[in-house]
C-alpha positions in Angstrom: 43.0 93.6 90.1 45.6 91.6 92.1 46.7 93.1 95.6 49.5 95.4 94.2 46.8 97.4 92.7 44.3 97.0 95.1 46.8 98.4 97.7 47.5 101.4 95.4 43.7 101.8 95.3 43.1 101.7 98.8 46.1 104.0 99.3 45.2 106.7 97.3 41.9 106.2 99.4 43.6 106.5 102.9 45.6 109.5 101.6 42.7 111.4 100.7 40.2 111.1 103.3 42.9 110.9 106.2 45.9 112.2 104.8 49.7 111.2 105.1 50.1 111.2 108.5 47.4 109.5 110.0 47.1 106.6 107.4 48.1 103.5 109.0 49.5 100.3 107.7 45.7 98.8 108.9 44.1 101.8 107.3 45.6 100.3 103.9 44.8 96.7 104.6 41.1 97.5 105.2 40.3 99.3 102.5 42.1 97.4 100.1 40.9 94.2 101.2 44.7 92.8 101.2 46.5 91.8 103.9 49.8 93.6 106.1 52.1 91.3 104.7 51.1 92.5 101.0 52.6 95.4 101.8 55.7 94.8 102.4 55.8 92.3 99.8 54.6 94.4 96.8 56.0 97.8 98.0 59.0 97.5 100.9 57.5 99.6 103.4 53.9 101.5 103.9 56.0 104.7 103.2 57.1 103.6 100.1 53.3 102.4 99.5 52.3 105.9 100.7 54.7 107.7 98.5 54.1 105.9 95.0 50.1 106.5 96.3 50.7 109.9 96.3 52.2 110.5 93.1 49.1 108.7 91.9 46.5 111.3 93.2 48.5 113.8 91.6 48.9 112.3 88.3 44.9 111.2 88.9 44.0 114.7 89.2 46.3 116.0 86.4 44.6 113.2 83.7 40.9 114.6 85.2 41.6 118.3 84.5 44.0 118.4 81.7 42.2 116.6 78.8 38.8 117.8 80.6 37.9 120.8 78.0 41.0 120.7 75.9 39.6 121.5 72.9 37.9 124.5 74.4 41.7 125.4 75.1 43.0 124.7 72.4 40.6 127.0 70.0 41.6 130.2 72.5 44.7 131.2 69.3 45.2 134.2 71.5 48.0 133.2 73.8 45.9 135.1 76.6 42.5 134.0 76.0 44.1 130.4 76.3 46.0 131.5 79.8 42.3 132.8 81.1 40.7 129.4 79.8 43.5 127.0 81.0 42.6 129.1 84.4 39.4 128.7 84.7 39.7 124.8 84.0 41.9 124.7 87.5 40.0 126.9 89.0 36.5 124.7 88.7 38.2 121.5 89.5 39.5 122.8 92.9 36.4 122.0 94.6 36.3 118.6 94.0 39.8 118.2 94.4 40.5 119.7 98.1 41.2 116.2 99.2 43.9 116.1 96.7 45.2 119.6 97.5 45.4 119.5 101.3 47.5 116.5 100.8 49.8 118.4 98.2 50.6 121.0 101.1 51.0 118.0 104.5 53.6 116.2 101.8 55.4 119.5 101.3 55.2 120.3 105.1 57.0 116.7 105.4 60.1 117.1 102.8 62.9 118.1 105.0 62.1 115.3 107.2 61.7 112.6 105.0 64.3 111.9 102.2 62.5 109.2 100.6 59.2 111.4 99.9 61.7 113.8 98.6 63.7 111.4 96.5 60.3 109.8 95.2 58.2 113.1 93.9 61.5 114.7 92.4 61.7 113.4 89.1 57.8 112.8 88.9 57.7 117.0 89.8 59.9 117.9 86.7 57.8 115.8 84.8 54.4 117.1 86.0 55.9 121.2 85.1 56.7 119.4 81.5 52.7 118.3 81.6 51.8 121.4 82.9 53.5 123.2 79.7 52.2 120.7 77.0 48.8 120.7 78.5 48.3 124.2 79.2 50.6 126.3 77.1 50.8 124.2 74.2 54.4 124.2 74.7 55.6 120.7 72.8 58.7 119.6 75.1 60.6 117.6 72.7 60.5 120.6 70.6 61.3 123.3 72.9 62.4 121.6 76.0 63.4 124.9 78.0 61.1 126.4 77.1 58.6 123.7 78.1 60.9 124.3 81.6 60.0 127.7 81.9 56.8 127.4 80.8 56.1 124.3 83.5 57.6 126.2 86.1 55.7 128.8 85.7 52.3 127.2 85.8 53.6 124.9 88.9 54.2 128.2 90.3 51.0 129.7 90.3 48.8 126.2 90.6 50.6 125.9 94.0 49.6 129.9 94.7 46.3 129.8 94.1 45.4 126.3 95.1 46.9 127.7 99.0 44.7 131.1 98.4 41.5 128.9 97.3 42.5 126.6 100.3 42.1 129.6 102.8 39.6 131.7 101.4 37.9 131.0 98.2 36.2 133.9 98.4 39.0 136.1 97.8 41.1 134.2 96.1 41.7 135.0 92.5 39.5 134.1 89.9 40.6 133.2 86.0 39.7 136.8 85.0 42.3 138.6 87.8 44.8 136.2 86.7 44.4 137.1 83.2 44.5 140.9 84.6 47.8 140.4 86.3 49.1 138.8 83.3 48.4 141.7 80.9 49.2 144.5 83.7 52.6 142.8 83.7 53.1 142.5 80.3 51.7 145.9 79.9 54.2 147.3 82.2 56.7 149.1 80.2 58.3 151.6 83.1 
């Protein structure tokens, strides 16, 4: 790897054992085994660094539960059995992936103060809801495009939801089952 990359690499490091905030510029440079002026050579700024880091993780955690047990997915037919499944996929990866989702919810807490985080995750969010629908819902995008939207907005929806109720009490927070539950007491609901 040449420093560009080992930046990244050490960024995405930084981000997920200290998080956004307290990653410094030094942080980086030590464990990327670059030096400060790489920064600003390769990326502009240790934001901009910080921010292309960030959309890593999340596209790093997205490749590591999406394709994980697609196939087991993909035999639910029943568009519920596949919901439940998809759901419990998600569900079992949040462990191993608090690191990722405490720094999903310091970025959000930083958007109406920084412009440039918000200008660099907003077309890399619409894409994610689009990879959300494909992966999940089998929805094909070039196919059905809005309804690959919907379909991406939902899921985004209710990753965000129960990755902040797993995040405060994963005792309590809901399982694949009770999503599945909701699911078919809303549909069910014909009052």
């Amino acid at each position: 790897m040449g420093h560009r990359e080992d930046l990244l690499e050490g960024a995405k490091r930084c981000l997920l054992e200290k998080g956004y905030a307290r990653t410094t510029a030094r942080d980086i440079v030590a464990a990327s085994g670059t030096n400060l002026a790489s920064i600003g050579y390769h990326y502009g700024s240790k934001e901009a660094l910080l921010n292309q880091a960030f959309l890593a993780v999340t596209e790093d955690w997205g490749d590591a539960v999406g394709p994980a047990r697609r196939e087991e997915v993909e035999a639910a037919k029943d568009p519920v059995a596949r919901f439940q499944k998809t759901w419990e996929q998600i569900i079992a990866s949040y462990e191993a992936s608090r690191a990722v989702w405490k720094l999903q919810l310091e970025v959000v807490s930083r958007l109406d103060d920084d412009e440039k985080l918000r200008e660099a995750i907003r077309v890399p969010q619409a894409e994610g809801r689009l990879g959300l629908a494909e992966e999940f819902a089998g929805v094909d995008a070039a196919a059905d495009p809005e309804k690959a939207r919907v379909a991406g907005l939902f899921y985004q929806a209710l990753v965000a939801g129960v990755m902040i109720q797993w995040l405060v009490d994963p005792e309590t927070a809901p399982s694949a089952e009770d999503l599945t539950d909701g699911l078919r007491a809303i549909l069910e609901n014909k009052s």
